[in-house]
Every structure is written in structure tokens, then in C-alpha cells.
Legacy VTK file of the C-alpha trace (Angstrom):
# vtk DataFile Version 3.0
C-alpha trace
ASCII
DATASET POLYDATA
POINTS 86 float
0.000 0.000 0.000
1.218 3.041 -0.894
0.999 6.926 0.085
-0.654 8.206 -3.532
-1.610 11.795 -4.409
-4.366 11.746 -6.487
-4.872 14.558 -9.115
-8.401 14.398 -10.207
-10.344 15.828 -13.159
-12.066 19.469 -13.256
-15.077 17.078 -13.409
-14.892 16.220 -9.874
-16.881 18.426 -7.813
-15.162 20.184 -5.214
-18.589 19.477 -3.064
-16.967 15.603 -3.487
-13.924 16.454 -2.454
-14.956 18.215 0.815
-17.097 14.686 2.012
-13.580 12.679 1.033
-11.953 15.153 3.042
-14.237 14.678 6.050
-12.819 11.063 6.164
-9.677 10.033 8.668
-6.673 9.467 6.767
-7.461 11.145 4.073
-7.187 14.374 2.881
-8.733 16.105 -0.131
-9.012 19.376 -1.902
-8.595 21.827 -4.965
-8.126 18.894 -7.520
-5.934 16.681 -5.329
-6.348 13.559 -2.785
-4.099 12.194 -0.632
-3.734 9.000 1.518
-2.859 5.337 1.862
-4.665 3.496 -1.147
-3.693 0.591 -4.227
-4.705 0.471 -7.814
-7.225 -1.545 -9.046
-6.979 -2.563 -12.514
-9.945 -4.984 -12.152
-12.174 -2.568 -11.041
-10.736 0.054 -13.043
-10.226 2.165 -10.026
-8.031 3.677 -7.461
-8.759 2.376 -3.903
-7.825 4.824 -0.801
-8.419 3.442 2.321
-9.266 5.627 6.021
-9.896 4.732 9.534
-13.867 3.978 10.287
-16.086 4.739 12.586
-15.527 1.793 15.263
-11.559 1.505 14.467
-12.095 -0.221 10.983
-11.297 0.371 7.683
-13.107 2.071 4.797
-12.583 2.602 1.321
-13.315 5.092 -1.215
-12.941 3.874 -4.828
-12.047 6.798 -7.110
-13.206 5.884 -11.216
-10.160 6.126 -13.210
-12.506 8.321 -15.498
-12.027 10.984 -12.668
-8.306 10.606 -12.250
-5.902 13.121 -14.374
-2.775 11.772 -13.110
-1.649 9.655 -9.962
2.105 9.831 -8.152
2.185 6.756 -6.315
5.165 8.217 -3.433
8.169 6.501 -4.679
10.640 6.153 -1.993
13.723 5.719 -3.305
15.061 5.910 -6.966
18.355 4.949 -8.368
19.627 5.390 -11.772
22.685 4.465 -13.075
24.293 5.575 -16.439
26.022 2.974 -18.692
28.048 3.045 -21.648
27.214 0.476 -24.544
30.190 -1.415 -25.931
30.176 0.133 -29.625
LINES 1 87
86 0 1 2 3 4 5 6 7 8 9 10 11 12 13 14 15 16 17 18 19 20 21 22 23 24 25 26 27 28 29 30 31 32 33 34 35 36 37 38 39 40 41 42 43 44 45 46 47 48 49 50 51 52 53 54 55 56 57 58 59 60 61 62 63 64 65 66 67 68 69 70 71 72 73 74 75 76 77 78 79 80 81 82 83 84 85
């Protein structure tokens, strides 16, 4: 599970954004969500998951319809340069 920001669409009501906001975990607003969450190719959606009510855990699905672009919080990165043998 990863920390993902989530840039949505200008079709995703800020009104929407306020209610996913509301949720523990999870924070929401002016085109962007963030929290703990997975893709879900199957389901074609993004799934972020918050504390419930009663110490569970929810989740909010987010269409990849609404999604504009996603970073998924890479860690760590390494690159390394090499030279082809010509």
C-alpha cells in the first residue's frame, strides 16, 4: 500500500472532495487527494483506504474516469548511467 496523491479531473466536484476530506486518513481538496490506497486494474479504479467509525477500515474507490494523473510516493530511486560497448 502506498501513500498516492491523487490529481483528479475538473469534473470532480469540489462538493466531493470536501465529504472525502471529512474522512480520517485522508485528505482532499482543490483537484488533489491524498492517503494510503492501491490500484485496481480490475475494477478500473483507485482504492484509498481511512480509519472507520468503530476503528475499521473504509474505502473510497475513485473511477479512473475521474483521475488526471496519480504519483504513487516513490521512496527511493536509483539510476545508473552505462556506456554500450560500440
Amino acid at each position: 500500500m502506498e501513500n498516492m496523491r491523487i490529481y483528479v479531473t475538473s469534473a470532480v466536484p469540489e462538493a466531493a472532495l470536501a465529504v472525502i476530506d471529512g474522512l480520517k486518513g485522508v485528505s482532499a481538496g482543490e483537484g488533489l487527494i491524498t492517503g494510503a490506497g492501491e490500484s485496481r486494474p480490475e475494477e478500473n479504479s483507485l482504492v484509498l483506504f481511512y480509519q472507520a467509525e468503530g476503528g475499521g477500515k473504509g474505502e473510497v474507490r475513485i473511477p479512473f474516469s475521474s483521475v488526471a494523473m496519480v504519483d504513487e510516493g516513490v521512496h527511493v530511486a536509483t539510476m545508473k548511467r552505462t556506456m554500450g560497448v560500440g
